[in-house]
N, C-alpha and C positions, 0 to 999 in steps of 0.2 A: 604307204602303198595301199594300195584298195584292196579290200580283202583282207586287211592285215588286225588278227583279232583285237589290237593295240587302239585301233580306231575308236571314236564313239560313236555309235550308230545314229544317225539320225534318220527317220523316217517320215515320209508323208503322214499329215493327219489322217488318224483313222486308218490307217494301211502298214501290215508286216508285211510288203513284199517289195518295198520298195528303199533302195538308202542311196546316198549319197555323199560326195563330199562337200558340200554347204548347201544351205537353205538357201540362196542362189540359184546354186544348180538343180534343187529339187522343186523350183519354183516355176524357172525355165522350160523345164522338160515334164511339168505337171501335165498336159495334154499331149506333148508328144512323144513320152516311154511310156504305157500301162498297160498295170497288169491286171485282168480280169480271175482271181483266184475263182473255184467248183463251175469255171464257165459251162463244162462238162459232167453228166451225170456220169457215175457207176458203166449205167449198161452203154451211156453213148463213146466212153471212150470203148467199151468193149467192141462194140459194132465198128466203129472206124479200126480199132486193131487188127478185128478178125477179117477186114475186107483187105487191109495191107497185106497182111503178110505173106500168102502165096504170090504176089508179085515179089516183095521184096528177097523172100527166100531163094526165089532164081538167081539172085545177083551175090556176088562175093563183093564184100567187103574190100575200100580200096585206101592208100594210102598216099595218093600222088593226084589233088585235087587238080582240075586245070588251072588252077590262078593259085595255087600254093596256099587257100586256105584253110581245108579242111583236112582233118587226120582221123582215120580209123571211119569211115562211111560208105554209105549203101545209098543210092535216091535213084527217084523216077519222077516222072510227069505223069499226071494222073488225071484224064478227062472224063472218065466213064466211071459214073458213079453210084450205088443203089440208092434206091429212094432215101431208107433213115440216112444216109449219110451225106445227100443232098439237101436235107432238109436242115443237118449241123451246117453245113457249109452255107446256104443261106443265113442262117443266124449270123455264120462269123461275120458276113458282105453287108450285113443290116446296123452291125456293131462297130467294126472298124475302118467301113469307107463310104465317104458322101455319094449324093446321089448322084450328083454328075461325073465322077468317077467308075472307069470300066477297067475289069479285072479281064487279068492274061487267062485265055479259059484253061489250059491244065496247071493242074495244084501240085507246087511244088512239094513231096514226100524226102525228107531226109530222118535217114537210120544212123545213128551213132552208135557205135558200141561200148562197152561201158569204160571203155582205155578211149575210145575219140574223143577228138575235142574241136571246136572253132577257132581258129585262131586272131588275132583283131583284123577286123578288114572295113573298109568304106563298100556301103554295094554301088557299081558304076548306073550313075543314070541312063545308061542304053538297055540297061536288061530290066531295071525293075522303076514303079512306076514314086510316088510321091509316099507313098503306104505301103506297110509290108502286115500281114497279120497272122499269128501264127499261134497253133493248139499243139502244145506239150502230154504226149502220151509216155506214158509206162514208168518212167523216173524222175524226180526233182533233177533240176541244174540249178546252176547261177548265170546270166547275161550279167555281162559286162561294157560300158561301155564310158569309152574315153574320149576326150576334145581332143580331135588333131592335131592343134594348136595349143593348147595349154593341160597338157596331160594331167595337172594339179587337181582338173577337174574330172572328175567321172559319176558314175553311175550304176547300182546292181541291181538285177531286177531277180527275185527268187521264183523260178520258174515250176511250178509242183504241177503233178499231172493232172489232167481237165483244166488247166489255167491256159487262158487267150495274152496273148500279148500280142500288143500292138506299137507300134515304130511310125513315126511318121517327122514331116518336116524337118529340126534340128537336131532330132535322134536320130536320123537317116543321113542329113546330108553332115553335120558337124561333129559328129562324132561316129568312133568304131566302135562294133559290138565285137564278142566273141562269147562262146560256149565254153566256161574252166573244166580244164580237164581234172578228174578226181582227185589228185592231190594237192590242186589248189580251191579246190571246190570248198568254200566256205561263204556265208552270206553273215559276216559279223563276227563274231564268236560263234558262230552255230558251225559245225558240220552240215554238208548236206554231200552226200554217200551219192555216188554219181552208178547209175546204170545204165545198158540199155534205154536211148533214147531215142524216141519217135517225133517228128515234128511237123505236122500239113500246114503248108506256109501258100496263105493267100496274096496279092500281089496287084497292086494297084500298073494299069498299063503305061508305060514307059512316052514320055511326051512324045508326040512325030509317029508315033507308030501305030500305024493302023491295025485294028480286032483280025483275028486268024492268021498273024502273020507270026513263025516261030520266036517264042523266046530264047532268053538264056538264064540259066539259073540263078538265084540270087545266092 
């Protein structure tokens, strides 16, 4: 079972944040799961936290996601941006999507708490686009994610705060990700102690669909 400290870790060269189960699979998905560890400074995650959280704090925490995936969360759409944190969000659009690629203009915000979790899900190609990219504030997690078809295969990505991850192609359409909730939270042998978790997820636009037209969340 993935996760299961029993396993032998193997990792991408040159990278602890990445494992899987065969060199296959870490081969495959070399350009399409990564993870970007300190893509964020100190004060830049601070700046995007402290611009969250008075929106966030209006909202209670829910447990009954519309598509049954998510448990223990808070999120918003978020189009209006201050300058420093327009200028993170252009870096992420420069780092994880081509140039003829156009993003849903509001930035998907999800708040975990530190019992939430994702559960595995496929995102539908009507709501999000070929690219998903997303900056991990306030807590470590672990992404997971498994072949639809051959479960045998998966994938953990060790998500520490200021790290970009990015999803794209056969990480996106062939296999499920999910967020482990705390007491499966392990990347290897390692604990990784799950908190409060913040995530601005950028979002490549969804094919057939024309710019300003509502999304739906991933």
């Amino acid at each position: 079972m993935a996760g299961s400290g029993g396993l032998s870790l193997r990792t991408l060269t040159g990278s602890g944040w990445v494992r899987g189960s065969c060199p296959a699979v870490l081969s495959r998905l070399k350009n399409a799961a990564v993870v970007r560890p300190g893509f964020l400074s100190k004060a830049e995650e601070e700046t995007l936290s402290c611009e969250l959280e008075p929106e966030l704090r209006r909202r209670r925490y829910e447990y009954d996601h519309w598509d049954a995936a998510i448990h223990g969360f808070r999120e918003t759409e978020k189009s209006r941006w201050s300058e420093a944190s327009r200028n993170i969000l252009q870096r992420v659009q420069s780092a994880a999507f081509g140039p003829g690629q156009t993003l849903l203009s509001p930035v998907h915000v999800l708040d975990l708490e530190p019992r939430g979790y994702i559960k595995p899900h496929v995102d539908s190609v009507k709501f999000c686009g070929a690219t998903i990219a997303g900056l991990s504030l306030l807590s470590p997690s672990v992404m997971r994610l498994v072949h639809t078809q051959e479960p045998e295969q998966w994938l953990e990505l060790l998500l520490e705060p200021g790290s970009l991850y990015i999803l794209r192609g056969a990480a996106r359409y062939d296999f499920s990700h999910e967020i482990l909730r705390d007491e499966e939270s392990f990347f290897g042998e390692r604990r990784i102690p799950r908190g409060r978790r913040i995530s601005v997820i950028c979002r490549s636009l969804p094919e057939g669909t024309e710019p300003g037209q509502p999304p739906r969340a991933c």
